[in-house]
C-alpha positions in Angstrom: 0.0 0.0 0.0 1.3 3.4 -0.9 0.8 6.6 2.1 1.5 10.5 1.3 3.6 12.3 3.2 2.1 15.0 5.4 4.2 18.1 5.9 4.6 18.9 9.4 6.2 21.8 11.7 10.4 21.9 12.1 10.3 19.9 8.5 9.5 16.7 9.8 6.9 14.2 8.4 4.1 12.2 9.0 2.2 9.1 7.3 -1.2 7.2 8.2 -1.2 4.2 9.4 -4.0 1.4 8.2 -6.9 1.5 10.5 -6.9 -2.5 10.1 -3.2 -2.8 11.5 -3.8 -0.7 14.4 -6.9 -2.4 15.4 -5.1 -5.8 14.9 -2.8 -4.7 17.3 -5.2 -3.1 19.7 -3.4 0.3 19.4 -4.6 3.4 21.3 -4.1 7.4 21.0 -1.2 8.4 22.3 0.8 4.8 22.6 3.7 4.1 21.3 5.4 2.4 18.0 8.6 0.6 17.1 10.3 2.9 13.6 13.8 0.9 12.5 15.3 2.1 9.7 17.0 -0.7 7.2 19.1 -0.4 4.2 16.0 -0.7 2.3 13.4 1.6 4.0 11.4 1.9 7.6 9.6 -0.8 9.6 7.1 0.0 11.8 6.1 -2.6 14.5 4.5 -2.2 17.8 5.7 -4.5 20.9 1.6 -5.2 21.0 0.9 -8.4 20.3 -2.0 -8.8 18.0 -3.7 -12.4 18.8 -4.2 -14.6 15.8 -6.2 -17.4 16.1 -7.1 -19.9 12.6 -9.4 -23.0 12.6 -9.0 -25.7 9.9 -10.8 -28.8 9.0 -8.0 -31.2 8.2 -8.8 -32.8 4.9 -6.7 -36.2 4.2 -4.0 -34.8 2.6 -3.7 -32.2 5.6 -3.4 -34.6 8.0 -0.7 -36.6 5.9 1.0 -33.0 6.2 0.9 -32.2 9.1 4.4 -31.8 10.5 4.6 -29.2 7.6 1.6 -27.4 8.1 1.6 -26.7 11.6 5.1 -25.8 11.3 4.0 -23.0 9.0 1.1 -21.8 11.2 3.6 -21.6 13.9 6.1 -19.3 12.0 3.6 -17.1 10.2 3.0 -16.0 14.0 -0.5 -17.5 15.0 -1.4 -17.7 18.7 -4.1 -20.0 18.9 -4.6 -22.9 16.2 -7.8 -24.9 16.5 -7.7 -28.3 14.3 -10.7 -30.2 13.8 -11.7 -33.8 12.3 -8.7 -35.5 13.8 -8.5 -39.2 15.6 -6.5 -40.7 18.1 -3.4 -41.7 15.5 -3.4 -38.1 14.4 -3.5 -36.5 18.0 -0.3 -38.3 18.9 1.7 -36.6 16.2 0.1 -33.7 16.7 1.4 -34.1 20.7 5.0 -35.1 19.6 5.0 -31.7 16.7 4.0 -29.8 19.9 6.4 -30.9 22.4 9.8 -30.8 20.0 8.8 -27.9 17.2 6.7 -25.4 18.5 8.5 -23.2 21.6 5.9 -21.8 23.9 2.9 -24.0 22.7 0.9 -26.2 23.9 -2.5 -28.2 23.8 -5.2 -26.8 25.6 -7.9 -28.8 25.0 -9.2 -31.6 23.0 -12.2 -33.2 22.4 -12.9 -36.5 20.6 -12.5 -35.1 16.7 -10.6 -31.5 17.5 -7.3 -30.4 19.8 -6.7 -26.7 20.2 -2.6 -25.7 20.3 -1.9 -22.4 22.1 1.1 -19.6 22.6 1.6 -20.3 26.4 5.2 -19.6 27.4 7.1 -18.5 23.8 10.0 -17.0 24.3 10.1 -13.2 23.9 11.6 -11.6 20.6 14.7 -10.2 22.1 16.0 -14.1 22.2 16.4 -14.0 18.7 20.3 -13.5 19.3 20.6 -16.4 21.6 18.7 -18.8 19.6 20.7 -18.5 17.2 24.1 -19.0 18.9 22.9 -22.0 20.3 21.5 -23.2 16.4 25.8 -22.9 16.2 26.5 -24.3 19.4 24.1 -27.5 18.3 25.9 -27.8 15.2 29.4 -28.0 16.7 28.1 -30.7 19.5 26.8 -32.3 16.7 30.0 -32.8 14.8 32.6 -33.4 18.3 29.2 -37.0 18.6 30.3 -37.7 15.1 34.1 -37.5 15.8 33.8 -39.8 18.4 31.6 -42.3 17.2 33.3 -42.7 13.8 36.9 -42.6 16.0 35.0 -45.5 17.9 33.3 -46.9 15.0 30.3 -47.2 17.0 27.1 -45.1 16.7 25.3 -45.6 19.9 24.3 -42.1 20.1 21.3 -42.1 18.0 18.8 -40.8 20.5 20.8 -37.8 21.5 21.4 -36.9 17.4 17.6 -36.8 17.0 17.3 -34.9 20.2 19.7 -32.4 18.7 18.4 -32.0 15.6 14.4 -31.5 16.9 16.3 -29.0 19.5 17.9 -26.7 16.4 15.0 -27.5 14.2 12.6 -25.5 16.8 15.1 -22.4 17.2 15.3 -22.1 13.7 11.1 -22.2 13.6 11.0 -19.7 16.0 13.8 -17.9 14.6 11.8 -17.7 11.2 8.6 -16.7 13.2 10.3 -13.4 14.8 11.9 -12.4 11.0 7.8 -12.9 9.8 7.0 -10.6 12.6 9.4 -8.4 11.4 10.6 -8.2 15.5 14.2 -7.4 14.4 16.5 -4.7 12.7 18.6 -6.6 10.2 18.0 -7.6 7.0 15.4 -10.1 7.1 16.4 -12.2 3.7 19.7 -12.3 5.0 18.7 -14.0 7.8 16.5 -16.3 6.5 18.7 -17.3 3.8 21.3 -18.0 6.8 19.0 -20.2 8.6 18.1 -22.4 5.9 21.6 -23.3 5.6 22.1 -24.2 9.3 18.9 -26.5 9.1 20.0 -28.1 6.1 23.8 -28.4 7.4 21.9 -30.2 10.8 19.7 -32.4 8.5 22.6 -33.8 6.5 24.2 -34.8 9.6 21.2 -35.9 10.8 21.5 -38.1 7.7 24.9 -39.2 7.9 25.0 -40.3 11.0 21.1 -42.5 10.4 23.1 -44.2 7.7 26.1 -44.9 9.8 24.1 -46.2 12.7 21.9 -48.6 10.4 24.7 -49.8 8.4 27.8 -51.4 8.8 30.5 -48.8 8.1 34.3 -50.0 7.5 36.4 -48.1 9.7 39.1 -46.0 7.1 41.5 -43.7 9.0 40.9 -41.4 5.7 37.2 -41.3 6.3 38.1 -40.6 9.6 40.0 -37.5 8.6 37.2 -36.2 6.3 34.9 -36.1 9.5 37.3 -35.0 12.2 38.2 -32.1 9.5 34.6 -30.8 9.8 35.0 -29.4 13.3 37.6 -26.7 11.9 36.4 -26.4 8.7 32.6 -25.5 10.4 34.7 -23.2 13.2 36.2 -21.1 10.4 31.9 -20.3 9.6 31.5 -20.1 13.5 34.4 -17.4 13.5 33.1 -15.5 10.1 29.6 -14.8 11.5 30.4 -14.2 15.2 34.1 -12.1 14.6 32.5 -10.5 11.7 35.8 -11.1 9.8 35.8 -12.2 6.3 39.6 -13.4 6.6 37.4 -16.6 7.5 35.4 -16.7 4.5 38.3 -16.5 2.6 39.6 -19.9 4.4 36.8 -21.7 4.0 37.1 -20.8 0.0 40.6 -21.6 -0.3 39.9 -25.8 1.2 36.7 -26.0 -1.3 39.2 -28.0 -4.0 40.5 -30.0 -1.4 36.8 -30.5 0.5 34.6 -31.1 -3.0 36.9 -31.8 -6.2 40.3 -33.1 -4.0 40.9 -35.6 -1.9 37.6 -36.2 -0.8 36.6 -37.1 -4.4 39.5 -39.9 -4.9 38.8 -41.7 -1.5 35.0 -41.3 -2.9 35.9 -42.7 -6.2 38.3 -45.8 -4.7 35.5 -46.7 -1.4 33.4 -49.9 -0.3 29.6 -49.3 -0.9 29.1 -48.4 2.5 31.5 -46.1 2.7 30.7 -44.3 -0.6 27.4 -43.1 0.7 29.0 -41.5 4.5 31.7 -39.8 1.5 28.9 -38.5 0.1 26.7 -37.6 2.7 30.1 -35.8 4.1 30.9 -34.0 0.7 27.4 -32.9 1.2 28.0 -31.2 4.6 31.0 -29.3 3.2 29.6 -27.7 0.2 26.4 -26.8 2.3 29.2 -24.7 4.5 30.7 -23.1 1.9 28.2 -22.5 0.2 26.5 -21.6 3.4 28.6 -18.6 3.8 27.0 -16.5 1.1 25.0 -14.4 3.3 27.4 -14.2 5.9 29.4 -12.7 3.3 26.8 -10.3 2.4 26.2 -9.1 5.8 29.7 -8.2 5.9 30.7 -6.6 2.7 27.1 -4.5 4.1 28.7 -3.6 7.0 32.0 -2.5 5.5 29.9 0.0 3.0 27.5 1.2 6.0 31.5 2.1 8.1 
């Protein structure tokens, strides 16, 4: 929507805002509102919380979906999400998506054919920062299990790699529901683009390490390498996004030949069956880094213009 400017005393400048959006919010005379300025423009938010509340019949296919649709629900920033025609089978998922995905939620009541889900404790929007870190922090814990377990050539550790990845899978949800929300000052695509590569860098370990535990996996002190290299190789994006130093960019760069065309490819090329697929999977995880740090990058050739 498109607002003119209205002149003002001392040059300054004013604009209405849509009746709609203040009555969403619950806004009053006189209260105040958030103005951030971004490379792009102004966003204008309020810390009020406007209540949004959606109630679906689940058709079939719905409820074959439904990890992914009450995922989205969550991050498009509803409150209160009232599902109806749903059994017994159905409720337990719903009960699991609950407890591991949705921060702050819970069910509220139920009946025999609906379940209604509702913001009860979610974190506040200022956690955005910490979330994050720990999306990191996961990542690294998840690499030092993988070290181990393919040192030992044992993968007992199954339950706690799940755990992990539902834990990071949740922070980035909630993560995604703030950007929506448009609760923070940087650039949103930025950020979004950033936490799409963490989740897919968590998933293909997730992946790796559900072959490796299911499968019998020759240990190969080359293979080895490959995975104990991923703890510096994922510290050198660690240090990029929290020293704000491209130096580390430029690191990560300079190993891609040996990482995703070198060395990696020729034990891939020479392996056992087995083993080819944890090469692969492990490949995977490396170009998903470097390419990965794209809009770290960004962010920091913005920040270099902007000083």
């Amino acid at each position: 929507m498109k607002r003119k400017l209205i002149k003002q005393g001392l040059g300054g400048y004013t604009i209405y805002l849509p009746k709609k959006w203040v009555d969403r919010k619950g806004l009053k005379e006189g209260q105040e509102v958030n103005v951030i300025e971004t490379d792009s423009g102004l966003v204008i938010g309020s810390d009020a919380k406007g209540k949004k509340k959606i109630t679906l019949s689940l058709d079939s296919e719905e409820k074959e979906n439904i990890k992914p649709l009450l995922t989205h629900l969550y991050r498009k920033g509803f409150d209160t999400i009232v599902l109806e025609n749903i059994d017994e089978k159905l409720l337990a998922k719903i009960k699991t998506i609950v407890k591991d995905l949705l921060l702050g939620f819970e069910i509220v009541e139920k009946t025999d054919t609906s379940v209604t889900i509702k913001n009860i404790s979610e974190p506040e929007p200022g956690k955005y920062d910490m979330m994050l870190r720990r999306i990191f922090l996961i990542l690294q814990e998840n690499i030092d299990i993988l070290i181990k377990d393919f040192e030992d050539n044992s993968f007992k550790s199954w339950k706690e790699i799940g755990e992990l990845r539902d834990s990071l899978d949740s922070y980035v949800l909630f993560c995604r529901r703030v950007i929506i929300q448009e609760k923070f000052e940087r650039d949103s695509l930025l950020d979004w683009e950033l936490l799409t590569f963490l989740m897919h860098i968590s998933h293909a370990m997730y992946y790796l390490y559900n072959y490796a535990h299911q499968n019998k996996i020759r240990k190969d002190e080359k293979l080895i390498y490959f995975v104990r290299n991923l703890k510096d190789y994922f510290g050198l994006y660690y240090d990029a996004f929290y020293k704000e130093d491209v130096k580390y960019i430029h690191k990560i760069m300079s190993q891609q030949t040996k990482f995703h065309f070198g060395e990696l490819i020729k034990l891939l090329q020479k392996s056992e069956k087995s083993n080819t697929v944890v090469l692969s999977y492990l490949k995977e995880i490396y170009r998903l880094i470097q390419i990965g740090s794209s809009p770290i990058l960004s962010r920091l050739v913005e920040k270099e213009i902007k000083d």
